[in-house]
N, C-alpha and C positions, 0 to 999 in steps of 0.2 A: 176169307177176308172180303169184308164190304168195297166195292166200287162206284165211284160214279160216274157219270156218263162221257169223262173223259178218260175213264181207265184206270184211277187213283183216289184214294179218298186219303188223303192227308189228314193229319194230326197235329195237334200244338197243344204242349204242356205247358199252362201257365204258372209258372215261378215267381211271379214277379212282387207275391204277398209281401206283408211287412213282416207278419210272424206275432203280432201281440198278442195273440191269447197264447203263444207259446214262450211269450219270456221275451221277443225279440230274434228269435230263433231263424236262420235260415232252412224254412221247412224242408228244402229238399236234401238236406245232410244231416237230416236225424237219422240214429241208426235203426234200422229195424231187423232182427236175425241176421246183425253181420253186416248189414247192405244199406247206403242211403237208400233212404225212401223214396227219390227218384228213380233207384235203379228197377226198384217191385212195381214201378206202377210203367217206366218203360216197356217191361216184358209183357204186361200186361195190355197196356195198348197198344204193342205193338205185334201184336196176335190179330188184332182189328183191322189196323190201318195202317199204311205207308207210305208217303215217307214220314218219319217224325221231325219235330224243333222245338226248340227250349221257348218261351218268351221269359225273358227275367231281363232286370236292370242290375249296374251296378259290372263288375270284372267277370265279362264272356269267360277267361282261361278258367274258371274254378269246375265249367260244365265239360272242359273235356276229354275228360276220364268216357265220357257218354256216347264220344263221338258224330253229336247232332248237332247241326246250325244253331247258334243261339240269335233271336231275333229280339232285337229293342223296340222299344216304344218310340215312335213317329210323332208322336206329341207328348211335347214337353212338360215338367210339373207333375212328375208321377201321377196320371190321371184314373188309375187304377184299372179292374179286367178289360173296361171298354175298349180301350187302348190298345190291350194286349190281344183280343177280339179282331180288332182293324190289322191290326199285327199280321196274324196268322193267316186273315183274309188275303191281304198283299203277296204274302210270302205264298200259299196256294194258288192263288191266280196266273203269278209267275212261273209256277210248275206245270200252269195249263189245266186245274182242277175245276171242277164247276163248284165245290166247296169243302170244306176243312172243319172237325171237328176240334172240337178246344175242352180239355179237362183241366181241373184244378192240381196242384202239386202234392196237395194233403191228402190223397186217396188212395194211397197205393194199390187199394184192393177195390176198383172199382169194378161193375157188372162184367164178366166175359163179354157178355151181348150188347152193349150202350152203343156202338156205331150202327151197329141193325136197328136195334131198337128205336134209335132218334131217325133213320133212314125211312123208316116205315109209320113213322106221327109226322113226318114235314108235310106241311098244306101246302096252298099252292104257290106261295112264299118262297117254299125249299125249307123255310125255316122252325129248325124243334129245340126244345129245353127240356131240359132230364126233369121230372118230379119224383116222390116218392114218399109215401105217409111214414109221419113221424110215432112216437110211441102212441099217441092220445087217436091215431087213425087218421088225423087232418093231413093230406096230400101239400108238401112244401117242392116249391122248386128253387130247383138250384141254377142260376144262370149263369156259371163259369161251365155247364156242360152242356155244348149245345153241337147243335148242325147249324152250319152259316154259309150261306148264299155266295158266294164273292162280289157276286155282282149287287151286290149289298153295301161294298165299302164305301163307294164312292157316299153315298148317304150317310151313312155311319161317318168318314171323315167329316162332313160337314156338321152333324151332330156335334163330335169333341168338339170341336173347334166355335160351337156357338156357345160350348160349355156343361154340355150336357154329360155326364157321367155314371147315371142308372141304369146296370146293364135291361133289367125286366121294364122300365120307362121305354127305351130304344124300341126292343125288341115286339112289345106291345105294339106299337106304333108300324112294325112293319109285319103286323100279324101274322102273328107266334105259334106255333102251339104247342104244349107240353105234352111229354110223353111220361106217362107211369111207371115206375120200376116196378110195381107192388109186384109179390110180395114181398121184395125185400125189404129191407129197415132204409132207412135213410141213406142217400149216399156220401153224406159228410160226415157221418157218426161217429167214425172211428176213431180221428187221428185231431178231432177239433182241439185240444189242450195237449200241453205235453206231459203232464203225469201221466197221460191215459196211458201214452206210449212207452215211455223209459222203463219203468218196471216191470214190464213184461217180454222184453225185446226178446230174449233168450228162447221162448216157448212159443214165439209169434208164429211161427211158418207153420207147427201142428193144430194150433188154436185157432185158425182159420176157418169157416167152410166155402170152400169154391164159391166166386160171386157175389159172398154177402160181406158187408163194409161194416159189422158191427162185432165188436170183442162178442167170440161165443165160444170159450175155446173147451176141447175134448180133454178128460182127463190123460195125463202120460202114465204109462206104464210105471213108472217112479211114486204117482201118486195114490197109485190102488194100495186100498187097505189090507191089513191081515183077514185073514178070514174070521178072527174073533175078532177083528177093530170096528172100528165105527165107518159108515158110509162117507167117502170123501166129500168137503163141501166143493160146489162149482162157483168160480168166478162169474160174475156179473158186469 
């Protein structure tokens, strides 16, 4: 597990989405093999980092089944990730962190390595953003997954507050730098719409491979042919 130079390298799960490309959906109680999808991506980042916290709005009791602090938003008007960014900065600094990684809710299967990884692109800022090339090869980043300074907030609060709400506008501004996942596939890919997810919940934990965030799942034992049938087709 990653540390920083106070001993801790904190985590914070941002929940706080609306869910519309999923229907309205509270991303983090779809099921996926059984288990909210918070719960796969808890285990996951919390192999990296510790301590963890929720950031979501809206009734704290629904997160704790999970047993982690859930953290609101300090500025009002659902201002979206930036907010919940300044969040998690607060809440690490109060721990004594010199900074806090922040991941989105919709990933349950993000990088094993994203805490090293963004740990080893911070400039002299402290500050990194996950990228990763999408099918066409073009490098997209994603600014709900970052490494963030704490000693950052106090700016960043005054940012929301003058109305500024673009996580990569911010972060720009307090130069950035992005870090590559290649070769993996994108780290949003998987779980962006909810049909990707529902219809496969069942076969999800085999259909995995370690690390990568994109449906690429192996056939099951159930699904091999007869030795005179036809070659299974593979999902896409």
């Amino acid at each position: 597990m990653s540390t920083d130079p106070g001993g801790i390298l904190p985590a914070v799960i941002l929940a706080g989405g609306r869910g519309t490309r999923m229907g309205g959906a509270d991303k983090a109680f779809l099921r996926l093999a059984g288990r909210p999808m918070i719960a796969h991506l808890i285990d996951r980042l919390g192999r990296q980092c510790a301590p963890l916290a929720i950031n979501a709005g809206g009734e704290a009791g629904r997160f704790a089944f999970t047993g982690l602090p859930v953290l609101s938003d300090s500025v009002a008007g659902q201002p979206g990730p930036l907010a919940g960014i300044l969040a998690a900065m607060d809440w690490a600094a109060a721990l004594g962190a010199g900074c806090v990684v922040t991941a989105a809710v919709d990933t349950p299967f993000l990088p094993a390595d994203l805490a090293d990884r963004l740990r080893r692109a911070a400039g002299p800022s402290g500050l990194a953003i996950a990228a990763s090339p999408d099918d066409t090869g073009r490098m997209r980043r994603h600014p709900t997954f970052g490494l963030w300074p704490v000693r950052l907030r106090g700016p960043l609060r005054a940012a929301l507050n003058a109305g500024e709400r673009k996580v990569m506008l911010w972060a720009e501004a307090q130069g950035r730098r992005s870090r590559s996942l290649a070769p993996r596939p994108s780290i949003r890919s998987s779980t962006s719409t909810r049909p990707r997810i529902l219809p496969r919940q069942n076969g999800l934990a085999p259909g995995f491979e370690d690390g990568l965030d994109r449906w690429s799942p192996r056939p099951r034992a159930s699904d091999q042919p007869s030795p005179a049938g036809p070659s299974p087709r593979r999902m896409k």
